[in-house]
N, C-alpha and C positions, 0 to 999 in steps of 0.2 A: 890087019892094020887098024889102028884107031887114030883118033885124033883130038889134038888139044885147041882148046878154042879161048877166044879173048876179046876184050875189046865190048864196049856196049851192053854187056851180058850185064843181068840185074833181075831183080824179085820180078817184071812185068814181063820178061821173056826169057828165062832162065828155065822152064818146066816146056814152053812150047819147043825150044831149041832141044833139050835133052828127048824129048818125047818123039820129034821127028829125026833126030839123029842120032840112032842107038848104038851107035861104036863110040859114041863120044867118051872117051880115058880122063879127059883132065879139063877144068876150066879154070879162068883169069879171074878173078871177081874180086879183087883186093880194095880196088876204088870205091864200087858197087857199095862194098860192104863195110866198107869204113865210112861212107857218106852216110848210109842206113842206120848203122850203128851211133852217129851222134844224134841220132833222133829218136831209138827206139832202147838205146844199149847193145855192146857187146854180145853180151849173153842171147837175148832174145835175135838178134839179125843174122846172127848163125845158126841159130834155129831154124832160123826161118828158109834160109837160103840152102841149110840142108833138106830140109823139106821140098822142097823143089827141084832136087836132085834125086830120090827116090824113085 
């Protein structure tokens, strides 16, 4: 079983979340990451946010 998770998740707890819950399937991060990206770009906040998903 895994699980999909939401809500809160963002670049400062997005790596500790995934790291202590390793069934995690799927995360919410659209807000997260549309807030980040008017700050840093598109391009670069998906990077980033995929990095932390690794």
């Amino acid at each position: 079983m895994g699980l999909n998770a939401g809500h809160d998740l963002n670049l400062d707890n997005l790596a500790f979340f995934k790291q202590h819950i390793p069934w995690l399937e799927e995360v919410s991060i659209g807000h997260a990451l549309i807030c980040d990206a008017l700050y840093m770009g598109l391009k670069e906040a998906v990077a980033k946010y995929k990095q932390q998903l690794k």
